[in-house]
C-alpha positions, 0 to 999 in steps of 0.5 A, a space after each residue: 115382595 108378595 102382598 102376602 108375604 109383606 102382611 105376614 112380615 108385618 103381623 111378625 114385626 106386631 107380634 115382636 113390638 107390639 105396635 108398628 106406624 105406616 112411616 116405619 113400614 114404609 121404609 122397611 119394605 120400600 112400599 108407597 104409603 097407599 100400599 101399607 095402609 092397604 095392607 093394614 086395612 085388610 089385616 084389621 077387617 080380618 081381625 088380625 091387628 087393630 088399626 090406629 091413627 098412624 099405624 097399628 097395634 096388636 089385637 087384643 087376645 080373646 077373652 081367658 078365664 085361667 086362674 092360675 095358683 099364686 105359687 105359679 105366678 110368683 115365678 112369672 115376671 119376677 126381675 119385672 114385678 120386683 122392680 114395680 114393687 121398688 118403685 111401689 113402695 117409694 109412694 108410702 108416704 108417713 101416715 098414709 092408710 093404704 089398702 093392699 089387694 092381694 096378688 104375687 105383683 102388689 106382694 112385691 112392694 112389701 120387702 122395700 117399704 121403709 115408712 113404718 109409720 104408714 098402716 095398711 089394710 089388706 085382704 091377702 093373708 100371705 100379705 098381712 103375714 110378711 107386713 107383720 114380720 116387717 113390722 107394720 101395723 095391719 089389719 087382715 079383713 075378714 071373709 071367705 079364703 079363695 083357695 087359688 088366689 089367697 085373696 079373702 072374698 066374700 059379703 063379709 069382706 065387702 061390708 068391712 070395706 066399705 067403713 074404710 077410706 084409704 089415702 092410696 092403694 095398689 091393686 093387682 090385675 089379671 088383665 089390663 087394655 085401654 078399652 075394657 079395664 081392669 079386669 080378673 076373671 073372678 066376680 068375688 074378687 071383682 067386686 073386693 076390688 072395686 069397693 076397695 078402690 072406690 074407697 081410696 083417695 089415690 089408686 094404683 094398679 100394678 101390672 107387668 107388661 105380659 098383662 096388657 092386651 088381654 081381657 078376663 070376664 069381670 072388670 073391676 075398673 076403668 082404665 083411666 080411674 087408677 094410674 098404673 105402674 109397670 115395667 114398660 110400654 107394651 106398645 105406642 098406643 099407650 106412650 105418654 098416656 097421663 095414668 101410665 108410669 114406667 117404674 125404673 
């Protein structure tokens, strides 16, 4: 086979699963060991995948700063953000105090909460108005409404959070990668998001798969400083990684 063909077949198998190891290619295209790695090496120096030991994983994609309207994002990965949400739920534990940042992902824990003694604190007013329905207590915290994101923003946000200190809180996130965070393109936003998650003893972010790999401008976290919650590996450099779960 073509060397050319050969890189192309593997930024094509990439591009399926997420990440590929040199044993795995080696068998797939009858090549010596020495040759993958060559080929891997060329096509990380021309930016077109990221080299690991053992293998590679996909690059990360360029920076995006579309925001898009909830009512669109509700309908994106909904079978995945709702089993997130069922598993979610399962940690609200009786008298926890939890914050709920606002997003179409950390929405999806409320239909399966069942601890009606846990209170929560959130800055989403979709939110806030489903916990009342079901019946928790909640306290809707004060401050400018962003229009695309429902989300309450603002000084006035940011101080009354800083009075809180919360046992858990699920967080929602444009973007997840291991080198740079947490991430949304908002800086509003951010800066609700960290003040928040700075002020809770156990953190979580709740992502889909499509959110890995990707970076928006304002980081709001490291990757390590919350345990994140989603459907499925997005690629094998991210197996057995102590902060990551896979809802079932």
């Amino acid at each position: 086979m073509l060397t050319e063909k050969r890189q192309e077949e593997i930024l094509a198998l990439l591009g399926q699963q997420g990440s590929v190891t040199v044993q795995e290619l080696t068998e797939r295209f009858q090549a010596s060991e020495s040759t993958i790695r060559r080929d891997l090496n060329v096509l990380d120096q021309r930016g077109m995948l990221t080299k690991v030991f053992g293998g590679a994983v996909q690059k990360e994609k360029s920076l995006s700063t579309r925001e898009e309207k909830v009512a669109l994002r509700m309908e994106l990965h909904r079978e995945e953000k709702m089993r997130i949400g069922r598993y979610a739920a399962t940690l609200v534990a009786p008298d926890d105090f939890i914050y709920l940042d606002a997003g179409t992902t950390t929405g999806s824990l409320i239909p399966y909460l069942i601890e009606y003694k846990a209170s929560f604190v959130t800055n989403a007013v979709s939110h806030a108005l489903k916990l009342a329905e079901h019946g928790f207590r909640v306290i809707l915290i004060g401050g400018e409404l962003k229009n695309s994101t429902e989300a309450i923003v603002g000084n006035e946000a940011f101080v009354t959070l800083q009075k809180y200190h919360f046992t858990k809180g699920f967080f929602g996130a444009n973007a997840v990668s291991r080198q740079f965070g947490f991430t949304t393109p908002d800086i509003n936003e951010a800066m609700i998001k960290e003040c928040a998650m700075k002020h809770c003893r156990a953190p979580y972010v709740l992502c889909d798969h499509s959110k890995f790999h990707q970076t928006t401008p304002v980081c709001f976290g490291e990757f390590d400083s919350a345990r994140v919650i989603t459907d499925r590996i997005p690629d094998e450099s991210y197996r057995n990684l102590p902060n990551l779960t896979i809802a079932d």
